[in-house]
N, CA, C and O atoms as a printed pandas DataFrame, in Angstrom:
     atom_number atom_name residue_name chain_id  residue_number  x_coord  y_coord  z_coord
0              1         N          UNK        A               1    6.150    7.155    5.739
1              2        CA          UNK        A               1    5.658    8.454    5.361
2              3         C          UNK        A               1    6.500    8.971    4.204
3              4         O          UNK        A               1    7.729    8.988    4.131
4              5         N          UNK        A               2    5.759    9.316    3.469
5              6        CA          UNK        A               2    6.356   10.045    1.988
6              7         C          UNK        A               2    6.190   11.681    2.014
7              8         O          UNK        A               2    5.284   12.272    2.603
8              9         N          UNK        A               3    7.132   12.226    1.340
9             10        CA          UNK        A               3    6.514   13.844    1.195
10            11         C          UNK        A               3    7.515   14.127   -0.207
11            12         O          UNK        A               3    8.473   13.492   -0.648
12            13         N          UNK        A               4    6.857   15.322   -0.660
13            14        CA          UNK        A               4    7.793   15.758   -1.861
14            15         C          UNK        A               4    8.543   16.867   -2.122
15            16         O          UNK        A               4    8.959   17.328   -3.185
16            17         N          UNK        A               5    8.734   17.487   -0.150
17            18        CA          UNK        A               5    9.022   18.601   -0.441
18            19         C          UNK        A               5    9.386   18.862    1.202
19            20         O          UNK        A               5    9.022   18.106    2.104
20            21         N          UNK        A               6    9.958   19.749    1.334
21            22        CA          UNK        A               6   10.292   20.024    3.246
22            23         C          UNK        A               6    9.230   20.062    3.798
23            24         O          UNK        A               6    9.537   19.958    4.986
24            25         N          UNK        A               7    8.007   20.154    3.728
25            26        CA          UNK        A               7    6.992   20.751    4.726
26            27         C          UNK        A               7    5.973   19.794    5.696
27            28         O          UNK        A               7    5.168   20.165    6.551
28            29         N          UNK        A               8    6.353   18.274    5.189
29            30        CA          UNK        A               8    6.009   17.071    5.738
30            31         C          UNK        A               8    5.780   16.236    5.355
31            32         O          UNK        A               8    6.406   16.287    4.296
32            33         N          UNK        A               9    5.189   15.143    5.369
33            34        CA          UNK        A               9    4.369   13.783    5.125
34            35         C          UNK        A               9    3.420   14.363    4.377
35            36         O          UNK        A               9    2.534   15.036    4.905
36            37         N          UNK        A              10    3.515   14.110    2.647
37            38        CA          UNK        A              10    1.762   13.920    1.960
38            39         C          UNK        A              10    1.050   12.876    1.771
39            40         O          UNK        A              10   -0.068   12.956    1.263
40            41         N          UNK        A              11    1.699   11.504    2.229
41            42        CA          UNK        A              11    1.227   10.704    2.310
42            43         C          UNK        A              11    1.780    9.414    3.184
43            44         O          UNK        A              11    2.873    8.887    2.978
44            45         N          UNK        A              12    0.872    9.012    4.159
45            46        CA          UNK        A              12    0.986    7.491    4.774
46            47         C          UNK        A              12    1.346    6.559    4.574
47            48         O          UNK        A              12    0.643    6.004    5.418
48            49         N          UNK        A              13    2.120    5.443    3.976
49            50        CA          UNK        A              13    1.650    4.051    3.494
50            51         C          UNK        A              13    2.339    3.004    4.187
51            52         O          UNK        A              13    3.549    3.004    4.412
52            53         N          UNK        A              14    1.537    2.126    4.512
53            54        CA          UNK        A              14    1.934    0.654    5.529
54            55         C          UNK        A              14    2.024   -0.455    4.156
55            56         O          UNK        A              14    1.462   -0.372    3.064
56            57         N          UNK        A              15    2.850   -1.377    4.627
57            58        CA          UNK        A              15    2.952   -2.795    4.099
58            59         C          UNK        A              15    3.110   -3.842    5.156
59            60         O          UNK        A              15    4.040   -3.722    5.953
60            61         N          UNK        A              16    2.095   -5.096    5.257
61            62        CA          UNK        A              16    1.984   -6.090    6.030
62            63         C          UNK        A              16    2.443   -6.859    4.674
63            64         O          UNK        A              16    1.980   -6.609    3.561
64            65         N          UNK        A              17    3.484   -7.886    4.970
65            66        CA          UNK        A              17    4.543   -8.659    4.513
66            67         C          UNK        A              17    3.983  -10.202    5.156
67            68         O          UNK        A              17    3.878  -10.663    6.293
68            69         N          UNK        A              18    3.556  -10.948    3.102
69            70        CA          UNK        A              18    3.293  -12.327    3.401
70            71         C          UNK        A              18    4.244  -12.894    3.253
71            72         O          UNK        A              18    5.292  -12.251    3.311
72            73         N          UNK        A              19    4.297  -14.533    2.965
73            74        CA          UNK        A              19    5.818  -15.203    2.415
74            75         C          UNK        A              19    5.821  -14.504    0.875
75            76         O          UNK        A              19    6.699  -13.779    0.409
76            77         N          UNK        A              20    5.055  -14.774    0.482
77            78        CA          UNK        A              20    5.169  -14.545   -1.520
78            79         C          UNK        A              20    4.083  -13.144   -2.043
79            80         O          UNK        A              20    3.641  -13.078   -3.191
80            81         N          UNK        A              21    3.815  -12.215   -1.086
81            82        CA          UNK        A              21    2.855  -11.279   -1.301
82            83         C          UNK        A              21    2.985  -10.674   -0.393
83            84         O          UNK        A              21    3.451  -11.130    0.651
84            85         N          UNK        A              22    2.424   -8.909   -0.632
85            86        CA          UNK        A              22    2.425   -7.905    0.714
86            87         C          UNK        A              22    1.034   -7.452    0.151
87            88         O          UNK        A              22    0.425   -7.502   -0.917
88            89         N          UNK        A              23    0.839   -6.959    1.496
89            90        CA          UNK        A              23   -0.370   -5.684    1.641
90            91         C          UNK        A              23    0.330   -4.793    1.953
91            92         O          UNK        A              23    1.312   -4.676    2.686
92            93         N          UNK        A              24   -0.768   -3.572    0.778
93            94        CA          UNK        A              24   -0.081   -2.056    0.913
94            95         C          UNK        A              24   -1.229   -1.561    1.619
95            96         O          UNK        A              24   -2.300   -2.088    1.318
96            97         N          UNK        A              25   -1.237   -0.431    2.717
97            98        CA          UNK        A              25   -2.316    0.664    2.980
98            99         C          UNK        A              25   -1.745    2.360    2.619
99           100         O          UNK        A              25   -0.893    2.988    3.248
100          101         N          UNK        A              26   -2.455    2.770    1.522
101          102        CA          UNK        A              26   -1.837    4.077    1.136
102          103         C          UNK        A              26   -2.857    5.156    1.688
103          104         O          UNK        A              26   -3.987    5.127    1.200
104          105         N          UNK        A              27   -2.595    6.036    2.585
105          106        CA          UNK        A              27   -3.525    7.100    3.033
106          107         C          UNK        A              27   -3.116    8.380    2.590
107          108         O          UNK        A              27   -2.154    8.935    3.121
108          109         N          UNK        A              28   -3.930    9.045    1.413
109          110        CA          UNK        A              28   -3.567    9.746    1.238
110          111         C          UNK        A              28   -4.190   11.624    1.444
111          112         O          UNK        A              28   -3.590   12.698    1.403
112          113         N          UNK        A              29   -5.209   11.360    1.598
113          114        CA          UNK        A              29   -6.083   12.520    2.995
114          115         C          UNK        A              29   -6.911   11.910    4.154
115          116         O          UNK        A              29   -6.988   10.721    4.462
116          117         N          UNK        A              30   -7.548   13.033    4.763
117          118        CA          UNK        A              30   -8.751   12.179    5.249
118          119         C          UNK        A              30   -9.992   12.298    4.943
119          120         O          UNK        A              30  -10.849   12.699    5.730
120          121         N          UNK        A              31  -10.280   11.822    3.296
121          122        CA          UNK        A              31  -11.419   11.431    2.505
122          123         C          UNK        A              31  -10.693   10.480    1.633
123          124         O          UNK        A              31  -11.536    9.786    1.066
124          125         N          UNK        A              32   -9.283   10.090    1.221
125          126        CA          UNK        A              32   -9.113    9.446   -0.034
126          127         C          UNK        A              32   -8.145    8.133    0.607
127          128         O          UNK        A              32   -7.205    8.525    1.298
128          129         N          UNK        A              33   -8.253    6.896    0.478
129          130        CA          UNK        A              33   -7.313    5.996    0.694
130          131         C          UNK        A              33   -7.048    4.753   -0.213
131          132         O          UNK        A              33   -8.066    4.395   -0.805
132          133         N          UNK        A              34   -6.115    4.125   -0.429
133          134        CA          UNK        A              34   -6.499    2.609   -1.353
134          135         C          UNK        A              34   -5.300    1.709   -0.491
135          136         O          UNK        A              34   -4.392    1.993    0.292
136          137         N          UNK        A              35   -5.885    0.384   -1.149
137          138        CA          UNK        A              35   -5.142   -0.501   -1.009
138          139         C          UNK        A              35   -5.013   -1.498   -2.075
139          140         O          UNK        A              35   -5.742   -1.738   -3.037
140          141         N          UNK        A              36   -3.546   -2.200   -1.542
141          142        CA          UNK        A              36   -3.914   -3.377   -2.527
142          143         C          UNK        A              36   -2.724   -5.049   -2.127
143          144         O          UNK        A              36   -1.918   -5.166   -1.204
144          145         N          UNK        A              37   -2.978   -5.790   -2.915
145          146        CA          UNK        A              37   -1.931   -7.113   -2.368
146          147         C          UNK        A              37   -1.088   -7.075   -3.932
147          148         O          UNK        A              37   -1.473   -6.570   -4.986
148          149         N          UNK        A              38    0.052   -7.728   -3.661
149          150        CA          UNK        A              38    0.773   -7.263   -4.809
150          151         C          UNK        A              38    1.791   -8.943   -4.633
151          152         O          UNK        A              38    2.058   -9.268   -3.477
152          153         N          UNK        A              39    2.194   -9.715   -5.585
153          154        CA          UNK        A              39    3.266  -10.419   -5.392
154          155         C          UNK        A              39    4.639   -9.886   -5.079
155          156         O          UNK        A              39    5.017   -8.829   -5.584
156          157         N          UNK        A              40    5.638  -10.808   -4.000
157          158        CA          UNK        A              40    6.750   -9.857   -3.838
158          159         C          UNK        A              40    8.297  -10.565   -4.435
159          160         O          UNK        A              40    9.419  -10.075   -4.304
160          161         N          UNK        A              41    7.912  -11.893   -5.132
161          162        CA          UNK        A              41    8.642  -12.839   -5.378
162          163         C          UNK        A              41   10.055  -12.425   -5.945
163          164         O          UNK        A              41   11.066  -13.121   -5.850
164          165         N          UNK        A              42    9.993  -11.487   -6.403
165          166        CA          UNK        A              42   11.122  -10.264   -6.893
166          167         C          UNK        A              42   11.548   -9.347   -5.850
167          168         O          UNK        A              42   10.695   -8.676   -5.268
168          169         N          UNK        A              43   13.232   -9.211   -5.444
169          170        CA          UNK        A              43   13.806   -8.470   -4.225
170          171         C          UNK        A              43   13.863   -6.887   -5.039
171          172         O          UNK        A              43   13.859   -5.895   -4.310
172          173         N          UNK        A              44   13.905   -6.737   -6.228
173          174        CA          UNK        A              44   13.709   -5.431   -6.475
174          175         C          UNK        A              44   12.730   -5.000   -6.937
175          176         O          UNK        A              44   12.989   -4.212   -7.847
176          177         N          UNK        A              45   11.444   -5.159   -6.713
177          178        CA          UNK        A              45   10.233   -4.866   -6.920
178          179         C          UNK        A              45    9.840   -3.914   -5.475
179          180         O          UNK        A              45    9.808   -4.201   -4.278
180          181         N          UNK        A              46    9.604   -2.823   -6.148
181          182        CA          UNK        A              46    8.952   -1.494   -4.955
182          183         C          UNK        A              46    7.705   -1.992   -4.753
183          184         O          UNK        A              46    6.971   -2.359   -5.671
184          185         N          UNK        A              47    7.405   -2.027   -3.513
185          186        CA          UNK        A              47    5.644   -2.463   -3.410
186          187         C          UNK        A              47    5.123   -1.041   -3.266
187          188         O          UNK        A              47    3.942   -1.154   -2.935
188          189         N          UNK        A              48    5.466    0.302   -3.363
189          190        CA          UNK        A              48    5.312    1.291   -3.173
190          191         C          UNK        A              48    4.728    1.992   -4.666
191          192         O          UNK        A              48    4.439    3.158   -4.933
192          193         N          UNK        A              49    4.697    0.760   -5.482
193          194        CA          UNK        A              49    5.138    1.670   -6.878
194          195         C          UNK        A              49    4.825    0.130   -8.166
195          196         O          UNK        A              49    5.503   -0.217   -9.133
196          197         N          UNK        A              50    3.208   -0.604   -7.454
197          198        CA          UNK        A              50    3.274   -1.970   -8.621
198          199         C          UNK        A              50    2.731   -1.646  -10.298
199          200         O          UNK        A              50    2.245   -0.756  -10.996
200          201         N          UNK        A              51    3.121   -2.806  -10.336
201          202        CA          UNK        A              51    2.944   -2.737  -12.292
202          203         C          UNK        A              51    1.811   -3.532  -12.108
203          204         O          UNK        A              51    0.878   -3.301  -12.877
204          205         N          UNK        A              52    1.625   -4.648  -11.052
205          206        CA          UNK        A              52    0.420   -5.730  -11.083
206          207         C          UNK        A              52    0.238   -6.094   -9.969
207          208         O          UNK        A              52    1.123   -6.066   -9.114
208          209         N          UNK        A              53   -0.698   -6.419   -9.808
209          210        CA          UNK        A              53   -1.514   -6.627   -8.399
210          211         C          UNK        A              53   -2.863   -7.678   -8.965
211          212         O          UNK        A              53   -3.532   -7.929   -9.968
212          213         N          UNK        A              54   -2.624   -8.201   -6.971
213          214        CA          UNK        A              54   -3.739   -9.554   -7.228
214          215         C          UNK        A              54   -5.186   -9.108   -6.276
215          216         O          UNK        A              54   -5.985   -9.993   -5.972
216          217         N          UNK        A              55   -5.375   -7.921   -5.929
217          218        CA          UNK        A              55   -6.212   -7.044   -5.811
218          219         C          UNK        A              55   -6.222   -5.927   -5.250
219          220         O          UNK        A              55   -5.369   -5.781   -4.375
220          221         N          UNK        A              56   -7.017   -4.931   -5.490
221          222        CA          UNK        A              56   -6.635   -3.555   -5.474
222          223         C          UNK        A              56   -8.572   -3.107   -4.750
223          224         O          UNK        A              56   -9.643   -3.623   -5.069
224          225         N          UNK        A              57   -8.282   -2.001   -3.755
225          226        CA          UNK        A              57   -9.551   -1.500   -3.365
226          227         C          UNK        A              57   -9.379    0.135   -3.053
227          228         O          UNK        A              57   -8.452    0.571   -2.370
228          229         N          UNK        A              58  -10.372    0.938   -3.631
229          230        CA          UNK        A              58  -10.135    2.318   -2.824
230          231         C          UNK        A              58  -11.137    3.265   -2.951
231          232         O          UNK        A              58  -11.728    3.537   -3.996
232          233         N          UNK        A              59  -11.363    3.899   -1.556
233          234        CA          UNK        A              59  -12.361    4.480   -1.168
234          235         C          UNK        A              59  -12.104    5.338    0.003
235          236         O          UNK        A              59  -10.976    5.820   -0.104
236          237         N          UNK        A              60  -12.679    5.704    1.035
237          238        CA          UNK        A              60  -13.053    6.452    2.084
238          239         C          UNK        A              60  -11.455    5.930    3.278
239          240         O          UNK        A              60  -11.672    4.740    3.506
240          241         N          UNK        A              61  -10.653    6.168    3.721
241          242        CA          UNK        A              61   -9.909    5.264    4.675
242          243         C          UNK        A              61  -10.428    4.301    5.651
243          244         O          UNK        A              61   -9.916    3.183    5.611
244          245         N          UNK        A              62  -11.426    4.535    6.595
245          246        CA          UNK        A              62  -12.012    3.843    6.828
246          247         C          UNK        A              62  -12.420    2.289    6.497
247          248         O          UNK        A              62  -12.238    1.215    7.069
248          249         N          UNK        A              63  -13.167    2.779    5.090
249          250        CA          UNK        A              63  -13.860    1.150    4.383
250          251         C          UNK        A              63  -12.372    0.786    3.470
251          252         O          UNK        A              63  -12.218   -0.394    3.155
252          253         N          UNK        A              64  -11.537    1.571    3.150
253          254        CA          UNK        A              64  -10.496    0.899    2.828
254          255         C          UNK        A              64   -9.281   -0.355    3.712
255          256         O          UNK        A              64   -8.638   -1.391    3.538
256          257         N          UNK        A              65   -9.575    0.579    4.586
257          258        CA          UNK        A              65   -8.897   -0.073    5.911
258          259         C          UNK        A              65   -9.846   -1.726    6.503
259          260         O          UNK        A              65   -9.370   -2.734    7.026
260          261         N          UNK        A              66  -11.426   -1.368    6.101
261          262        CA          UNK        A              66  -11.953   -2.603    6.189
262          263         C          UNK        A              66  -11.903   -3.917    5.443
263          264         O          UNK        A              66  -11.980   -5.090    5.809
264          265         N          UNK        A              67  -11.703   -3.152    3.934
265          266        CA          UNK        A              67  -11.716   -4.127    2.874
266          267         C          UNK        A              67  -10.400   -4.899    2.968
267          268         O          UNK        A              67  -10.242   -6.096    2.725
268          269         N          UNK        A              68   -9.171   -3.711    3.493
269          270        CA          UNK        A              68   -8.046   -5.279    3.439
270          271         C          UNK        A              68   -7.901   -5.825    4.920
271          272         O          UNK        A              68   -7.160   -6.781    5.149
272          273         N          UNK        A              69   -8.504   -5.303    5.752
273          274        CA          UNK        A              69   -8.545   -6.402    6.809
274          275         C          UNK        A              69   -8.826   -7.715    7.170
275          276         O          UNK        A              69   -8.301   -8.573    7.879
276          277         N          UNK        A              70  -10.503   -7.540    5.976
277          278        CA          UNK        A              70  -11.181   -8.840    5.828
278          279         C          UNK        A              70  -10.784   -9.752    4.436
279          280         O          UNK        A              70  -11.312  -10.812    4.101
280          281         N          UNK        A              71   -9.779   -9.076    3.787
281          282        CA          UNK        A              71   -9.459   -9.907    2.810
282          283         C          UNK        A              71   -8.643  -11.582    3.166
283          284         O          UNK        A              71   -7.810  -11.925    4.005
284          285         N          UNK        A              72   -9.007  -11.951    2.616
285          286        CA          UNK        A              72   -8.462  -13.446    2.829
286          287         C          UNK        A              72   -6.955  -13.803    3.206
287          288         O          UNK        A              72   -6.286  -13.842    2.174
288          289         N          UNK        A              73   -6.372  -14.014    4.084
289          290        CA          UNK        A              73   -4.823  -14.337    3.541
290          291         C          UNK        A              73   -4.327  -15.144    2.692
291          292         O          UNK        A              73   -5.004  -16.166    2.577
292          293         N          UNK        A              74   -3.134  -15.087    1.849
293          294        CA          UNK        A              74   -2.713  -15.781    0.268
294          295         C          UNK        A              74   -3.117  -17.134    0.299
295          296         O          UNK        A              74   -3.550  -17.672   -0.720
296          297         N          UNK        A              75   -2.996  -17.858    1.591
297          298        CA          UNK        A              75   -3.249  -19.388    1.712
298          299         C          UNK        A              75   -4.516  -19.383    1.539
299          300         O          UNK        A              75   -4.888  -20.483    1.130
300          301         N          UNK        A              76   -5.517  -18.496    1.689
301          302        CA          UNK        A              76   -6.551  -19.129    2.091
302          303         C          UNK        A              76   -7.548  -19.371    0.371
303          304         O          UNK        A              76   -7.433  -18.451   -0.439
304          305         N          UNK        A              77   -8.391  -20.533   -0.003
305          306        CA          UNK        A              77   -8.547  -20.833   -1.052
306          307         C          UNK        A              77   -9.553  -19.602   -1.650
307          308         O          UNK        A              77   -9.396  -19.293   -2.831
308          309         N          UNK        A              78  -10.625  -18.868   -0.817
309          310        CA          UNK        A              78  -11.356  -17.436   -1.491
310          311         C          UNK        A              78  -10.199  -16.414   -1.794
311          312         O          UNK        A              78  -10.658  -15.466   -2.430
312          313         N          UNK        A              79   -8.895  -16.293   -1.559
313          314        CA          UNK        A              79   -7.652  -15.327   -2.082
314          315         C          UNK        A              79   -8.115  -14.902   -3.213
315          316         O          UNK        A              79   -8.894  -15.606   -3.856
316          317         N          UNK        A              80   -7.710  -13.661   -3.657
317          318        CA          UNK        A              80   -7.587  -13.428   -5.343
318          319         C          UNK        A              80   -6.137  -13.855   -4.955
319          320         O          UNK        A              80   -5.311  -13.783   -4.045
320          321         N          UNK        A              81   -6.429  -14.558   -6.757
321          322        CA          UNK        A              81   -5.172  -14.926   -7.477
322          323         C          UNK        A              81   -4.648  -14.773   -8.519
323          324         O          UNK        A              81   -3.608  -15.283   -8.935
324          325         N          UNK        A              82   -5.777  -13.600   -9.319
325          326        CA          UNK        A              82   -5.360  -13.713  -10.860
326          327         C          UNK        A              82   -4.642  -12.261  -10.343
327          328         O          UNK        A              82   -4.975  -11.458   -9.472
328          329         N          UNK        A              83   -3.554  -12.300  -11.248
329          330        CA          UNK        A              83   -2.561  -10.570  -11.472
330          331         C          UNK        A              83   -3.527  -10.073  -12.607
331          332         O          UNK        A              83   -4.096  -10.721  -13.485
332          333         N          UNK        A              84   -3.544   -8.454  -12.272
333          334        CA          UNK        A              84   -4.059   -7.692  -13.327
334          335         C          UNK        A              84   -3.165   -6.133  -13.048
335          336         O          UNK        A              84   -2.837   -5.617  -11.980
336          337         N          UNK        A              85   -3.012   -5.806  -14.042
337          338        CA          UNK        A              85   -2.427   -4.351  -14.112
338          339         C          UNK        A              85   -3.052   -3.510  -12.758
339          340         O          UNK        A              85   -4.181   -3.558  -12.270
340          341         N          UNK        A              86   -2.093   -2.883  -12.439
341          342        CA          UNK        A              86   -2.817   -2.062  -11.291
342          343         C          UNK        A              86   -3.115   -1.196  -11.600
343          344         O          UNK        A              86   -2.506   -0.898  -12.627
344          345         N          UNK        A              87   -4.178   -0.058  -11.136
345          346        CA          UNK        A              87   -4.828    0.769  -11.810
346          347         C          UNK        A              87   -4.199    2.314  -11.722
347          348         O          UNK        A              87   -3.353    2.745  -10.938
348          349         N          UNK        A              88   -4.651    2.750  -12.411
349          350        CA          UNK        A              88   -3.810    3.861  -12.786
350          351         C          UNK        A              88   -4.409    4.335  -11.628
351          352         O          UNK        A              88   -5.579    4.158  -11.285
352          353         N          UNK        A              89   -2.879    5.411  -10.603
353          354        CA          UNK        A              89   -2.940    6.524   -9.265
354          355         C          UNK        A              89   -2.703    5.056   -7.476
355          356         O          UNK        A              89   -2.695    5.376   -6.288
356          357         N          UNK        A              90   -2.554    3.561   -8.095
357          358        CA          UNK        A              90   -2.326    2.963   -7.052
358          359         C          UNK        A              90   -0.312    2.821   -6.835
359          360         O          UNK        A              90    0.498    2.837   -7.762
360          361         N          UNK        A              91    0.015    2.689   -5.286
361          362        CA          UNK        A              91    1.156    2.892   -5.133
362          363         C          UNK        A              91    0.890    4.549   -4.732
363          364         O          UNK        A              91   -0.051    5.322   -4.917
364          365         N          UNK        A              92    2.373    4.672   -4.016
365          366        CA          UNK        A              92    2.564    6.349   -3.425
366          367         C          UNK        A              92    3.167    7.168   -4.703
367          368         O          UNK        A              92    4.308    7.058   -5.150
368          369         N          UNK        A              93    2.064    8.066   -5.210
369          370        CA          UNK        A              93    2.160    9.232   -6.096
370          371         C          UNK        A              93    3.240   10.234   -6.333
371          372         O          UNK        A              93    3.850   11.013   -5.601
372          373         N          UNK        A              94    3.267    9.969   -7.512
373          374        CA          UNK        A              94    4.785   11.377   -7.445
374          375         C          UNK        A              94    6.159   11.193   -7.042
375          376         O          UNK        A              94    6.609   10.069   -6.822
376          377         N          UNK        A              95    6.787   12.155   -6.944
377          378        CA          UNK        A              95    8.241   12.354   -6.836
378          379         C          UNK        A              95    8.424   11.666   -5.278
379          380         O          UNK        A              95    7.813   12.445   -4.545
380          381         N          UNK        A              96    8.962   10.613   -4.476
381          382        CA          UNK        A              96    8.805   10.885   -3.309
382          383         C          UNK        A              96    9.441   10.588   -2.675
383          384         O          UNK        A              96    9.953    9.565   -3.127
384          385         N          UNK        A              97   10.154   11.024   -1.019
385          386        CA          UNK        A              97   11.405   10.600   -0.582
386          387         C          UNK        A              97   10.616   10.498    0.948
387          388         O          UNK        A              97    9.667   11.168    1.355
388          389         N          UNK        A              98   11.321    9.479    1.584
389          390        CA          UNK        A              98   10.888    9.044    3.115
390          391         C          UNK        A              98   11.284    9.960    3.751
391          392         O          UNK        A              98   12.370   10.499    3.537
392          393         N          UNK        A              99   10.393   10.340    4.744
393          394        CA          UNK        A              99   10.579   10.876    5.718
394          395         C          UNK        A              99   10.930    9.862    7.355
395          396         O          UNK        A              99   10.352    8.936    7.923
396          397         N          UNK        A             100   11.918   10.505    7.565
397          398        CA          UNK        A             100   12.136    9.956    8.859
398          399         C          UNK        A             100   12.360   10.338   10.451
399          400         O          UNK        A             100   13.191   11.107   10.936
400          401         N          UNK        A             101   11.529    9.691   10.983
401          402        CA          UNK        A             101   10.648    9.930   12.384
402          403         C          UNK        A             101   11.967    9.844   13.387
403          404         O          UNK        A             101   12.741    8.888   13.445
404          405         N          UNK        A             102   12.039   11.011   14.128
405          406        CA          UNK        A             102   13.041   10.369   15.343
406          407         C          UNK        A             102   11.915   10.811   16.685
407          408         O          UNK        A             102   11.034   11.657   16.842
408          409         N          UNK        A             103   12.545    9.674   17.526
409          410        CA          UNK        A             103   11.524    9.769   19.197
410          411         C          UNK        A             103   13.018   10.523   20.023
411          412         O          UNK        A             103   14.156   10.086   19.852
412          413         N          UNK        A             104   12.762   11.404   20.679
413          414        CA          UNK        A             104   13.688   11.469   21.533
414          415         C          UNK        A             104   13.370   11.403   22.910
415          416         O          UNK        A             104   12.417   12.072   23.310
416          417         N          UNK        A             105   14.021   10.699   23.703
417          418        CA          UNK        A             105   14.057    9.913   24.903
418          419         C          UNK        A             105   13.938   11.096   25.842
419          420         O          UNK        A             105   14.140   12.241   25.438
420          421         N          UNK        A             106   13.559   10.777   27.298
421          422        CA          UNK        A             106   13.113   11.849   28.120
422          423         C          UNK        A             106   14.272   11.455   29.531
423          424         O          UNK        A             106   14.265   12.148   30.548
């Protein structure tokens, strides 16, 4: 969870971690979401924040959430594989610092 300011989380984002690639899920209301797969072959590369990506989808959360579910994994030979610039507004927006969740025990 990201926010840019004390008042909470403005935005969601998950990463499922391949050997040589991640999936991002960025939620950023509940009408707007994207995703995308990104190479991670570089230890200082933010997947939060790509320059290139080997595909990118965004729409409704929902059908976003569908499109990278059913996407192929890197092994598999239908994968995208070509890198292309990622599109301008993909990655978590703006100034942004983690927020962090504590559970407290009962």
């Amino acid at each position: 969870m990201f926010q840019s300011d004390n008042n909470g989380p403005d935005v969601v984002a998950g990463v499922f971690k391949w050997n040589e690639c991640a999936d991002v899920y960025v939620l950023q209301d509940c009408e707007h979401a994207h995703a995308y797969r990104l190479p991670t072959r570089a230890t200082e590369d933010d997947v939060f924040a790509p320059a290139k990506v080997l595909w990118w989808y965004g729409a409704c959360p929902v059908w976003t959430l569908r499109a990278l579910l059913t996407l192929p994994g890197p092994e598999d030979p239908e994968a995208p594989a070509d890198l292309e610039p990622a599109p301008p507004g993909a990655g978590v927006p703006g100034e942004r610092m983690p927020v962090r969740m504590r559970k407290r025990g009962h």
